[in-house]
N, C-alpha and C positions, 0 to 999 in steps of 0.2 A: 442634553446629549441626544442625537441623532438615534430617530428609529428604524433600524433596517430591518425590513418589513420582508415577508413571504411574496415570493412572485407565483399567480395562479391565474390563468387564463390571459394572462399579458398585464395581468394588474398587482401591482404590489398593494398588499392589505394585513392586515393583522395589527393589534393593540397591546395585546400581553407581552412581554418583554421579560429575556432575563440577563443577566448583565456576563459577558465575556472578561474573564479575569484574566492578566497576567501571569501566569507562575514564576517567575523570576522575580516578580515585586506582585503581592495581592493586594496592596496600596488600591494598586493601577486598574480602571476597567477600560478596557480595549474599546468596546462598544456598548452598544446594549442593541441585543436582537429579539425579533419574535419568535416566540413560542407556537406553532403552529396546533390546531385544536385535532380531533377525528373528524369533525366537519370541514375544517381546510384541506383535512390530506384528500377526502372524500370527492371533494370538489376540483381539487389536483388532479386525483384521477381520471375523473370527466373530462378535464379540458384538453386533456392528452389523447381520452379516446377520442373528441368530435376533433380534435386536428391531426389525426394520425394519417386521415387518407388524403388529404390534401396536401402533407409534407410528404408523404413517400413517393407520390406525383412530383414532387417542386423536378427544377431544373438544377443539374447538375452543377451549371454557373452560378448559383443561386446558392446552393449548399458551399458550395466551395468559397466565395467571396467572406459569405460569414463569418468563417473558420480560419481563414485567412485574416480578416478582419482582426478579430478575435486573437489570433495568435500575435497580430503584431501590438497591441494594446498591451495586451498581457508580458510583451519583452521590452517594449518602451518602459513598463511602467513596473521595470522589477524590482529597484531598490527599494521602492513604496512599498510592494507588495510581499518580497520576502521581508520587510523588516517587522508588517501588520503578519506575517507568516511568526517571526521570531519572538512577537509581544506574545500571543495567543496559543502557540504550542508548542515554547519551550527549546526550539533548535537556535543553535548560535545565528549570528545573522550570515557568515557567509553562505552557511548550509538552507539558511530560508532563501535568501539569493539564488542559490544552486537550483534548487527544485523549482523555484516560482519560472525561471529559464528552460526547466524541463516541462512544464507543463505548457510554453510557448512553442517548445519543440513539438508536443506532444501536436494541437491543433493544427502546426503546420504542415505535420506530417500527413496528417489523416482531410487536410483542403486539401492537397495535394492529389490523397487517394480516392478524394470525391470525382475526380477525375479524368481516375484511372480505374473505374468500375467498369467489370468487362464478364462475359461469359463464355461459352464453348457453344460451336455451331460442329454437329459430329454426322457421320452419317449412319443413316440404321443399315439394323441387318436386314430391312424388308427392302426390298426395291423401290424406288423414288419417292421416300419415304425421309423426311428430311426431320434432326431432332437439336432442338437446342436446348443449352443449359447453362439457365438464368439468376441472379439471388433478387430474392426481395426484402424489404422489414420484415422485421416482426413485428413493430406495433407497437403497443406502448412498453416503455421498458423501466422497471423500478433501477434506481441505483442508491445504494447504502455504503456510503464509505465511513473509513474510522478514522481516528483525530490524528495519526502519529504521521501521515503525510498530505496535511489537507489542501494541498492543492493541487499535486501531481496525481494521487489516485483519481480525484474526481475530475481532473482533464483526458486521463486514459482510459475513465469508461463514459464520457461525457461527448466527446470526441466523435470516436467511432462510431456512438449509437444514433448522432445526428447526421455523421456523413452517411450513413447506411440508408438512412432517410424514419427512422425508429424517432418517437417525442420519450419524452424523456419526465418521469419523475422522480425530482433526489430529494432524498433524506442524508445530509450532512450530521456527522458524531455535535452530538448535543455542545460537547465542550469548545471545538472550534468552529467558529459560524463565517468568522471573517473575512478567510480568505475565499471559503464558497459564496457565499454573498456577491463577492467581488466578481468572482467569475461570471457569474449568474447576472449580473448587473452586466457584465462585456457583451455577453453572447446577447443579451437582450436589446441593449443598444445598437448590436452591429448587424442588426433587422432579422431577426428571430420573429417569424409570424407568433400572435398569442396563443399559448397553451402549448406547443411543439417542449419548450423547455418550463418546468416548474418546477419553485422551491420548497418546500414544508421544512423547515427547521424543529426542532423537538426531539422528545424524548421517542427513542425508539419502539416502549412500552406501549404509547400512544399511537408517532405516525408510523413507526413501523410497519405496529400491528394490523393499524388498517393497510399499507401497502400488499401484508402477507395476505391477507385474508380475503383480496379483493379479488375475482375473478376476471377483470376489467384488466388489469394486471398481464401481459402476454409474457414477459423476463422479467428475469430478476437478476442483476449481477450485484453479487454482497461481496464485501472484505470485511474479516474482523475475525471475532475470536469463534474457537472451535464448536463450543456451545454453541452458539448463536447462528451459526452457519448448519449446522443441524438443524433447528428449529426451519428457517429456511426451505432447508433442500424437503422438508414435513410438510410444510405448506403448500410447495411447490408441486410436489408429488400430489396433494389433491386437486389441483388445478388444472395437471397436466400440462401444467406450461414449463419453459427451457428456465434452468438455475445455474448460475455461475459460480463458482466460493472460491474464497481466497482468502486463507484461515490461518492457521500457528505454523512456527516454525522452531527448531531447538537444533542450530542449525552446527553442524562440526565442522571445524576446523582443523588437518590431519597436519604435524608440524615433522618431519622426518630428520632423522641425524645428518641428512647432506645439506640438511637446507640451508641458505645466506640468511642466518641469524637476522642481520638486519632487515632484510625484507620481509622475516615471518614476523618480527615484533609488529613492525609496522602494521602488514594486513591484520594482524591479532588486535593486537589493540584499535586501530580503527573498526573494523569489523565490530568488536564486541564490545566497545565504549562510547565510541560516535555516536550523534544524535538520541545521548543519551541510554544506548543502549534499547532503545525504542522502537525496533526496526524487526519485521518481520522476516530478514536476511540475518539478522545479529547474528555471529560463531557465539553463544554463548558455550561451545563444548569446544575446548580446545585439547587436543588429544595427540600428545607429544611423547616419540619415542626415548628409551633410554638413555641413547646417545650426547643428546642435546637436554634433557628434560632439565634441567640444575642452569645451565647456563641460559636458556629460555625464561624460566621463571624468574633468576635474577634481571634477565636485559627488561623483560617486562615492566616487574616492581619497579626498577626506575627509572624506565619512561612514564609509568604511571604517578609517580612523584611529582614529573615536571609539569603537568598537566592541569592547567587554571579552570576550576570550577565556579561559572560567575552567569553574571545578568545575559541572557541570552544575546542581549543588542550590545555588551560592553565591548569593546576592544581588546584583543587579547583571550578573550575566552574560547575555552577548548571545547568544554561539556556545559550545556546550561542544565537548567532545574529538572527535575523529573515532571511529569504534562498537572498533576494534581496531589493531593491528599489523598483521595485513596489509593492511587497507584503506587503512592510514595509507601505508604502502610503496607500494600503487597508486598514491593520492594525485602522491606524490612520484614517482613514475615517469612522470606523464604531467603533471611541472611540466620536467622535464627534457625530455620528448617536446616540448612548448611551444616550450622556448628554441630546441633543434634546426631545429625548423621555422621558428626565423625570427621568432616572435610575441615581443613587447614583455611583459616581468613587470614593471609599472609598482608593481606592489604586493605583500608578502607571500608567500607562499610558503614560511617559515621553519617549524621546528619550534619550539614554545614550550615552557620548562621554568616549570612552577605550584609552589604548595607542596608539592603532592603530585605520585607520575609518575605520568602519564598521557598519553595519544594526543593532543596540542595541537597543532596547524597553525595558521600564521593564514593567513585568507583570501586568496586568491590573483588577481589582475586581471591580465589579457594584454589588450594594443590591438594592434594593426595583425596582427591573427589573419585568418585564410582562409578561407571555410567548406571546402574541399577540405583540410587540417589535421585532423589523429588529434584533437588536444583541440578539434575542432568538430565532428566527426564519430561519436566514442564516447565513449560515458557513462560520465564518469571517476567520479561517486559522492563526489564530496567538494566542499569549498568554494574551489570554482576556477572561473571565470568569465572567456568568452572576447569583447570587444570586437569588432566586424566593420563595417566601413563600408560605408555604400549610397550610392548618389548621389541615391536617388529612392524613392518608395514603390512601383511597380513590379518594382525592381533588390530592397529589401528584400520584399517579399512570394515571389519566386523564392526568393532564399537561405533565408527561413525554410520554404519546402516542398522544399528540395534535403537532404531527409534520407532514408533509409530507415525512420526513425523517425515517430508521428506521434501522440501522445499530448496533451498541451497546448499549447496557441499563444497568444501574447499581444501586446497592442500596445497603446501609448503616444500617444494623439492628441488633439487638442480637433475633429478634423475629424470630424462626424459622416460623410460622403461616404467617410472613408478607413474609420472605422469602421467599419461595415455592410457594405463591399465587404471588407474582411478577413475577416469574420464569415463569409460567406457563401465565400469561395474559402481561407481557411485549410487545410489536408491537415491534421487534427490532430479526435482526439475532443472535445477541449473548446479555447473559445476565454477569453479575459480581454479586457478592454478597461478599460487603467487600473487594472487589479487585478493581483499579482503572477501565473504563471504555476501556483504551487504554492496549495493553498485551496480544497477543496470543499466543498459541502452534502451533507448525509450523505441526502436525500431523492429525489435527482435522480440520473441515470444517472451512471455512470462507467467510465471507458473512451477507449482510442486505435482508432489505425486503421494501415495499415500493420504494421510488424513492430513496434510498439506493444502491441497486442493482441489474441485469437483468442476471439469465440466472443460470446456475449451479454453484455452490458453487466452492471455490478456496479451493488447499491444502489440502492431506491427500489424503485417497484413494476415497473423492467425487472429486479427481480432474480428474480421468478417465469419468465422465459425459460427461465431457466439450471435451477434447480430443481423444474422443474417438468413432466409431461410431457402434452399435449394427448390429448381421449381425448372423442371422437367417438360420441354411441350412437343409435340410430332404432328406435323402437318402433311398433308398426303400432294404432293406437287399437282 
C-alpha cells in the first residue's frame, strides 16, 4: 500500500506509518499515512519561516491562479474525494460529496479575494499629510483541525491564510489524514513555492506540541475541543502571538406551539442526528413548549424509526458509524449519564451490528431531560439528543442561553414577533429560524461567542481579521 508521506519544504518524506481505518467496516484501511516526528514538525516550521517573506511579496496573479487552481481540482474531483471523505470519517457519502464541494467553494472564494485585496487612502488631520491603511501577513501561521469535517475546515483556514499571503503549517486530527493529504497534494501541485504550505501528520501530543511551543509560530488558528483550545490560547498567550478557537458547542434548538410541526421535525432531527451527530452546530438541546411537546416527540420517534443506519458509502443510508471506539464508548457513557439523571431514552441508544464491524449506534432521544443535566450541559459528540419542556417562549429563550456554551441557536416558529426577538436576544454566534442548527454558508462569518469561541471570526471576508495585520503609514507630501 501506498505511503503518503509528510510534505516539508516542498518535499514529501517521512517512513513511519499508521494505518487510516474505516469506521463503517475496520476490515478496511483507507490508507496508510506518516506519522510525523518533533523533528519533522520542527523542520516544518523552518521551512514556513525561510519562505514566509518571499510569499507575502508573491504576486497577486500568482496567489490567486493557485487557488483557483486548487479549487477547480478539488470539484472536478469530488465523487473521489467525498467518498475517501465517507471511508475515513464516517459521514454518509452524499454528505462527504457536500463538503468535499464546499471546500471547492471555499478556495474559489478566497482566488477570487486574492484579488480583491484593497486598503484605505484617508486624509490626516495635519495638513498635506497624507495616510494609508494597508494589511499585511502575518507570517507563518499554525493550523489544527479536527476529524468531524476534514476537508472543509482545513480549506476555510488554509484558504485564507495563503491568499493573505501567510505559509502555512497544518497539523490534520490524527484519525483522518486522507482527505488533508489530498489537498495538500492539490495546492502543492498547482505550484505552491516549497515550504509556503507543510504537512505534519501525527499525534497532537507530539506535533502539536511542538507547534504550541514554537516561537517561530506568528498564528495559530485551532478547532477542536474546549480543553485543548485552552491549552492553546496558554501557549499562545506566552508567545504573544494572535490565537484563533473554534471549540464546543451544546447547541438549542427552541420548538414553539405555532410551529409547522413538519418543518421543526425535520430541522430537529437533521440538526441533531445528521453526520452522525458529530457536528459542532448539532441542536443537541431541543427545548419545546407545552403546546406542541407530546406531538413533537411522537413525530420525532418516528422519523427516527425510518432512519437506515449503515456503511457510510452504502446507498440508502441516513446516519453512518460513529468516527471510532473511543467516541463510540463516550457516546455510550453519557447514554448511561442520561438514564442516571433521571431523563426518559424514549428511543435508541443501542449498538448496531452491519455486514461489516463497525462503530454503529442508533440515534438516541431523552424527553423529560433538564437543562441542569450533564447530557444538556456537555457536548457529548454523538447522535443523542435531549428533549426539554418550556411552558412559554420566555421560559425557552432562558434555557437556550443557560449554557456556557454559545455557538449556534435555532428556533422553530411561524411567529414572525418570536422570531426576530430570538434573533436579536439569542447568546449564540449564529442564529437559524426554521433551518436546522447545523448548515453554513461558506461566504459569511463563522463563529460563537461565549466559551464557543476566541478571537476573529472564520470564512468570508471577516477571515482577513484573523490573518491579516493592519499597518498604518503617513507620508508628509
Amino acid at each position: 500500500m501506498t505511503l503518503h508521506q509528510n510534505l516539508i519544504a516542498g518535499e514529501w518524506v517521512g517512513s513511519e506509518s499508521v494505518p487510516n481505518i474505516n469506521p463503517s467496516n475496520t476490515d478496511d484501511v483507507v490508507g496508510e499515512y506518516a506519522r510525523a516526528s518533533v523533528e519533522d514538525a520542527a523542520n516544518a516550521i523552518a521551512a514556513a519561516r525561510n519562505a514566509a517573506h518571499g510569499w507575502a511579496r508573491s504576486g497577486l496573479l500568482e496567489r490567486h491562479a493557485i487557488l483557483k487552481k486548487t479549487a477547480d481540482e478539488i470539484m472536478a474531483r469530488k465523487q473521489e474525494l467525498g467518498r475517501l471523505l465517507a471511508r475515513e470519517e464516517g459521514k454518509t457519502l452524499p454528505e462527504g460529496i457536500g463538503e468535499t464541494v464546499r471546500a471547492a467553494q471555499i478556495f474559489d472564494f478566497f482566488a477570487g479575494e486574492a484579488l480583491r485585496l484593497s486598503g484605505e487612502t484617508v486624509p490626516s488631520v495635519r495638513p498635506g499629510v497624507g495616510v494609508e491603511v494597508t494589511r499585511e501577513a502575518v507570517g507563518v501561521v499554525g493550523i489544527i483541525t479536527p476529524w468531524n469535517f476534514p476537508i472543509a475546515i482545513p480549506a476555510w483556514k488554509i484558504a485564507p491564510a495563503l491568499c493573505y499571503g501567510n505559509t502555512v503549517v497544518f497539523k490534520p486530527a490524527e484519525l483522518v489524514p486522507g482527505c488533508a493529504w489530498a489537498i495538500v497534494d492539490i495546492l502543492h501541485r498547482s505550484g505552491l513555492p516549497a515550504g509556503v504550505l507543510n504537512l505534519v501528520m501525527g499525534k497532537g501530543s507530539v506535533v502539536g506540541q511542538v507547534m504550541l511551543d514554537s516561537p517561530e509560530i506568528d498564528a495559530i488558528s485551532f478547532t477542536g475541543s474546549v480543553a485543548t483550545g485552552k491549552r492553546v490560547a496558554e501557549a499562545s498567550t506566552r508567545h504573544m502571538r494572535k490565537f484563533q478557537l473554534e471549540m464546543g458547542g451544546k447547541n438549542p434548538m427552541v420548538v414553539l406551539d405555532d410551529a409547522d410541526l413538519g418543518v421543526a421535525v425535520d430541522a430537529c432531527v437533521n440538526g441533531a442526528f445528521f453526520s452522525t451527530g458529530q457536528r459542532c452546530t448539532a441542536s443537541s438541546r431541543l427545548i419545546v413548549t407545552e403546546g406542541i411537546h407530546d406531538r413533537f416527540v411522537e413525530a420525532v420517534t418516528a422519523k427516527l424509526k425510518t432512519l437506515v443506519v449503515d456503511d457510510a458509502v452504502k446507498e440508502g443510508t441516513h446516519i453512518g458509524p460513529v468516527v471510532d471506539e473511543k467516541q463510540l464508548a463516550q457516546d455510550e457513557s453519557y447514554l448511561e449519564i442520561g438514564r442516571k439523571e433521571g431523563a426518559n431514552l424514549v428511543f435508541g441508544g443501542e449498538r448496531l451490528n452491519r455486514a461489516a464491524p463497525g462503530f454503529y449506534l442508533q440515534p438516541a432521544l431523552f424527553t423529560e431531560a433538564t437543562n441542569q443535566m450533564r447530557i444538556s450541559q456537555e457536548e457529548i459528540f454523538g447522535p443523542v439528543a435531549s428533549v426539554i419542556r418550556a411552558k412559554d417562549y420566555d421560559e425557552a429563550l432562558h434555557l437556550a442561553n443557560d449554557t456556557p456554551l454559545g455557538l449556534s441557536s435555532g428556533i422553530c416558529t411561524t411567529s414572525l414577533k418570536h422570531a426576530t426577538h430570538f434573533k436579536r436576544n439569542a447568546e449564540a454566534g449564529m442564529v437559524m429560524v426554521n433551518l436546522p442548527t447545523a448548515g453554513v454558508d461558506f461566504h459569511v462569518p463563522f463563529g460563537g461567542r461565549k466559551g464557543s469561541s476566541y478571537g476573529p471570526r472564520e470564512q468570508g471576508r471577516y477571515a482577513a481579521e484573523f490573518y491579516t495585520l493592519v499597518k498604518t503609514s503617513y507620508t508628509l507630501a
